[in-house]
C-alpha positions in Angstrom: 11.6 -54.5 131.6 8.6 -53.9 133.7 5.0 -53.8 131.9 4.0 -50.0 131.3 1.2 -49.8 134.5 4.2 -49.8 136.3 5.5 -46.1 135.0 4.2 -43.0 135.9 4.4 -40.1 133.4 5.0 -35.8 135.5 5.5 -32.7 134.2 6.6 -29.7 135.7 5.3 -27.0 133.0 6.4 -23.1 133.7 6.0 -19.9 131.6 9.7 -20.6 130.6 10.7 -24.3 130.9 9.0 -27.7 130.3 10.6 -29.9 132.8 9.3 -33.8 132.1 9.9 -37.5 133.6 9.3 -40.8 133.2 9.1 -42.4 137.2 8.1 -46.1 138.8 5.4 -45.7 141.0 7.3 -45.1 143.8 8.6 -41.7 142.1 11.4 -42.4 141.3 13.0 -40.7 138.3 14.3 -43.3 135.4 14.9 -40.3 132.9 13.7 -36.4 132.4 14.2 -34.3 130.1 14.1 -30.4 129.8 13.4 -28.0 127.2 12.0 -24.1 126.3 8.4 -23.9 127.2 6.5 -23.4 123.9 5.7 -19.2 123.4 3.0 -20.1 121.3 0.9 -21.3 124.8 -2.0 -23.3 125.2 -2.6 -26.4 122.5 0.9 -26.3 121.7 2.3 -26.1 125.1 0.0 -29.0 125.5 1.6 -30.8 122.3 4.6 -30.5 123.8 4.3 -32.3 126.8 2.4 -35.1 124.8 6.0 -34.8 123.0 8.0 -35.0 126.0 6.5 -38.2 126.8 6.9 -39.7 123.4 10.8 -38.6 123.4 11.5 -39.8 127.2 9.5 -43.4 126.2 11.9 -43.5 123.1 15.3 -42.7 125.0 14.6 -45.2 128.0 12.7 -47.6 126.1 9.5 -47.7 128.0 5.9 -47.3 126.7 4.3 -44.6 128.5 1.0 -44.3 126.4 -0.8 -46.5 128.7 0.9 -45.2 132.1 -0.6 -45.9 135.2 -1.0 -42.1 136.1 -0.2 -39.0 134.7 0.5 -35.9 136.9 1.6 -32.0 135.5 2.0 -29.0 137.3 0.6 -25.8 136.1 2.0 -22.3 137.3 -2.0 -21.3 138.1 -5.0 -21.7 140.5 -6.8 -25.1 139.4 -10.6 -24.9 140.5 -11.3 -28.5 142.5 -14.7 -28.3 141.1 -14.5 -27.4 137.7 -10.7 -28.0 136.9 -11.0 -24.5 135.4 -7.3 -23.2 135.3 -7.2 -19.2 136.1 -4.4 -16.5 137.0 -1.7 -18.1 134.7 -0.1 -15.1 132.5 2.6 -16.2 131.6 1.1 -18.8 128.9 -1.5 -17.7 126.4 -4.4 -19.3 125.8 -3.9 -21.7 128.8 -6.9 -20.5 130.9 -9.5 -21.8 127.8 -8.0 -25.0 127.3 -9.2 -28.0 128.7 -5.4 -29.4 128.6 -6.3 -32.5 131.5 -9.0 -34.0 128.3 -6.5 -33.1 125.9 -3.6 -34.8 127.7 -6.2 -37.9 128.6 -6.7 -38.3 124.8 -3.2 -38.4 124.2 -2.1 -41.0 126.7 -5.7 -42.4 127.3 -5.2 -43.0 130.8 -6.1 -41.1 134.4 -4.6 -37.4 133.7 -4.2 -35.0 137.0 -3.2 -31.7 137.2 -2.0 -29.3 140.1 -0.9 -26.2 140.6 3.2 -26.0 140.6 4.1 -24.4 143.6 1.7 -26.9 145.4 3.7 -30.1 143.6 6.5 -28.3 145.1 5.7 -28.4 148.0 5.0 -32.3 147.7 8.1 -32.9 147.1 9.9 -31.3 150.0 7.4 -33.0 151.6 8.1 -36.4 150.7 11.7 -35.9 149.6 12.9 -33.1 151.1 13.8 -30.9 154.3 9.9 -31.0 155.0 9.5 -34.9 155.9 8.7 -34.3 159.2 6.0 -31.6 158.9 2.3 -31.9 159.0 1.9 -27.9 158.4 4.8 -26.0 156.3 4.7 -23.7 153.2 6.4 -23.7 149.9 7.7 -19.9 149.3 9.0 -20.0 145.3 10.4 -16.7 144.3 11.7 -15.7 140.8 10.0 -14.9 138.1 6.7 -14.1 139.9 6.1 -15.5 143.5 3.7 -18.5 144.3 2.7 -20.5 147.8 1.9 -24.1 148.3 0.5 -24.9 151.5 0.6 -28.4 153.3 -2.5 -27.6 156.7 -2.6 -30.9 158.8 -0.5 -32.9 156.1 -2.7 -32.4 153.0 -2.4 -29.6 150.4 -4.5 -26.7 150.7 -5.9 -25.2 147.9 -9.1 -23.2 148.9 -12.6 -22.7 148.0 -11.6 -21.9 144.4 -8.0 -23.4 143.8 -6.7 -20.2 144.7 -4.9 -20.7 148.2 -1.6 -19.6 147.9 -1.8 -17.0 145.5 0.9 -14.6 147.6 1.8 -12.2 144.6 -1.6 -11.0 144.7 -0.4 -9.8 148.8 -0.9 -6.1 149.2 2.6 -4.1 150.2 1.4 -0.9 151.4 5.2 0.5 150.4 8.8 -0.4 150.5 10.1 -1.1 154.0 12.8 1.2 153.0 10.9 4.4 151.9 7.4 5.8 153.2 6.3 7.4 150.3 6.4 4.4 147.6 2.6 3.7 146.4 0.8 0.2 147.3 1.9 -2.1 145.7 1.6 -6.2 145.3 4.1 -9.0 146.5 4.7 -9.7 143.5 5.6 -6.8 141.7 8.0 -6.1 144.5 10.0 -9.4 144.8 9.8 -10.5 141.4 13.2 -10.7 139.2 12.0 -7.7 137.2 11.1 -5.9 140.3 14.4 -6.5 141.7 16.3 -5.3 138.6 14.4 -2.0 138.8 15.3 -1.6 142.0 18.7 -1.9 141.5 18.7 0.6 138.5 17.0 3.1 140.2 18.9 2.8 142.6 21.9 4.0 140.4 22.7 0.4 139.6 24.3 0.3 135.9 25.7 -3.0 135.3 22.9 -5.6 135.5 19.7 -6.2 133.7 19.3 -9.6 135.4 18.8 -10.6 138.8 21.6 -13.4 138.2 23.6 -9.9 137.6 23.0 -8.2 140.9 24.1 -11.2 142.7 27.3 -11.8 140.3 28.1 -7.8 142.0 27.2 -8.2 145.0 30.1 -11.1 145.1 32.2 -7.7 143.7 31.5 -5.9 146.8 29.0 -4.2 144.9 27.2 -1.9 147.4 24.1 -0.8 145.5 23.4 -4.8 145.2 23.4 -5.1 148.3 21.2 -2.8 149.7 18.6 -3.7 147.1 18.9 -7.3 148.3 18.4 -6.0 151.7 14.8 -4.2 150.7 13.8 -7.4 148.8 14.5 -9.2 152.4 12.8 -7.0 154.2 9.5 -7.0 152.1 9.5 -11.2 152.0 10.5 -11.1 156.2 7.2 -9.3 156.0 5.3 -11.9 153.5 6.7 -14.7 155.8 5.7 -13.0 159.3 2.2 -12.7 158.1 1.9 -16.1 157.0 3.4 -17.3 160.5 0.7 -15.3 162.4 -1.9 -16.7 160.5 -0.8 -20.4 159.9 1.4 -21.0 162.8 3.5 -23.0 160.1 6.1 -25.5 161.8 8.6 -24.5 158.5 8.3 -22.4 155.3 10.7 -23.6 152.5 12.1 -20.9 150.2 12.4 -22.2 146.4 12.3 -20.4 142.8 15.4 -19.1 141.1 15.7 -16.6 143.6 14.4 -17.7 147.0 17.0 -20.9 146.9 20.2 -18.3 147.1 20.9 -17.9 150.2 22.6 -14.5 149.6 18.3 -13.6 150.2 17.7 -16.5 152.6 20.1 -15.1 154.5 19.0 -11.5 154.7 15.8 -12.6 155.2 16.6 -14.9 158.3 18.1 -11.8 159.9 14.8 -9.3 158.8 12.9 -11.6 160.9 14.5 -11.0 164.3 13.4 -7.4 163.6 9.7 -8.3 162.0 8.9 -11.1 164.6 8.6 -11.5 168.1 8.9 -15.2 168.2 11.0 -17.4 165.6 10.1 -18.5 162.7 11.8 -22.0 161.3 13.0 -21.2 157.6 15.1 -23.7 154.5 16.1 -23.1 151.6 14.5 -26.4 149.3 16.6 -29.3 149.5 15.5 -30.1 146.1 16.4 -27.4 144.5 14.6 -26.5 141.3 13.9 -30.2 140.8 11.2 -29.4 143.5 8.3 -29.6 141.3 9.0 -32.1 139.2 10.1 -34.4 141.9 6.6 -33.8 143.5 4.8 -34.6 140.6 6.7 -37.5 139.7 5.8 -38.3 143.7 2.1 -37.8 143.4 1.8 -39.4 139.7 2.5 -43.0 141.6 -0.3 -42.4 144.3 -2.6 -40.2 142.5 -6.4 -41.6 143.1 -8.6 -41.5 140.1 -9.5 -37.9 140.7 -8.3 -34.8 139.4 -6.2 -34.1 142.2 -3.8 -35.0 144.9 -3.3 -34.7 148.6 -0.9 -36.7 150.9 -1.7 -38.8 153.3 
């Protein structure tokens, strides 16, 4: 058995599931775990990923109070210079709790934490179909939507830890209809966005988005033409972040941007949106994406708060 320094402890924490590992330092996985994120937010979400760790150390017999490094991803902006952690509302209570010092009394050793999407795109990265890219975007859809951006191989994050914060994108109206009000990324992509749709669209037999693509395997016809309008408002999401990043690939993640029943409605939008092409992928890791990222990071996080390639 190797001495604890040589374990890394990550964390992959979203407004629904606690993902959690145990990794050497080269981040590699020696057992995870996976359970319901606690609904009661804040100190007990942060509780619980104190008792991940304990549960993971018991199971594979390795003492992980004094790990080496300690890396968590958080689905929010994460100020560099403060470590303030903002726009995350899907967990109560998270945005006035100093989880990093709580986390660093629990394990009493170098604590980092980032934002999800960004650990994300880490892992593609340094794992996955973006290896060979010095600039490329993570695109997660599901849920909500998020961006992690990797400029000249290092993560971007902004002025304020807020690079990346697509949902917040401004849709002047549904490429299918003229008269919809502005609207936000978000709230047109998201799952319950995309359930709506569907009912109002005379949809009556799904009240999930894992529904409307069960039916649109049936032939289902009003699936598919809500699919269609979900492609055609992320083709424009993905056009504008071509212009403006010249991005060499943009890896669609989340729940809903791995199917490629989207990816692939989306890849055809795109010849219609853009005049030049644009290199797409769904994540080769899958929604492992974070978690492998963090476990990646946690071996060759500095002593600072946060991490960057390269």
């Amino acid at each position: 058995m190797m001495v604890e320094a040589d374990y890394c402890f990550a964390a992959d924490l979203g407004g629904t599931k606690l993902a959690a590992a145990i990794a050497d330092t080269q981040g590699r996985i020696v057992a995870e775990r996976t359970e319901p994120t606690d609904p009661r937010g804040a100190a007990h979400v942060a509780e619980q990923i104190a008792a991940c760790a304990d549960k993971l150390s018991q199971a594979a017999g390795i003492e992980v109070v004094q790990a080496r490094h300690v890396m968590v991803g958080i689905p929010g902006a994460i100020d560099p210079r403060t470590g303030r952690i903002s726009l995350i509302p899907n967990i109560p209570g998270l945005e006035n709790f100093d989880v990093r010092a709580f986390l660093q009394g629990r394990f009493g050793t170098d604590v980092a934490i980032e934002n999800d999407v960004n650990l994300a795109m880490l892992g593609e990265h340094a794992l996955g179909c973006a290896r060979d890219c010095r600039n490329a975007a993570f695109l997660s859809l599901g849920t909500g939507a998020g961006l992690g951006l990797l400029i000249d191989g290092r993560l971007y994050r902004g002025a304020s830890g807020s690079a990346g914060e697509i949902a917040d994108l401004p849709i002047g109206h549904e490429p299918a209809s003229k008269n919809s009000p502005a609207t936000t990324f978000e709230l047109e992509v998201g799952s319950s966005a995309i359930v709506e749709r569907y009912q109002r669209q005379g949809g009556k037999d799904a009240t999930t988005v894992r529904d409307i693509f069960r039916l649109l395997e049936q032939g289902d016809d009003v699936a598919s033409a809500v699919l269609d309008t979900t492609a055609r408002i992320v083709a424009v999401a993905v056009v504008t972040l071509q212009s403006l990043l010249d991005l060499e690939l943009i890896v669609f993640g989340g729940s809903i941007g791995v199917r490629p029943e989207l990816h692939d409605r989306v890849r055809q939008a795109l010849t219609t949106f853009s005049s030049r092409p644009i290199n797409t992928a769904v994540s080769q890791l899958g929604d492992r994406a974070g978690l492998l990222g963090a476990a990646w990071a946690a071996g060759r996080v500095p002593r600072e708060k946060h991490m960057s390639p390269g």
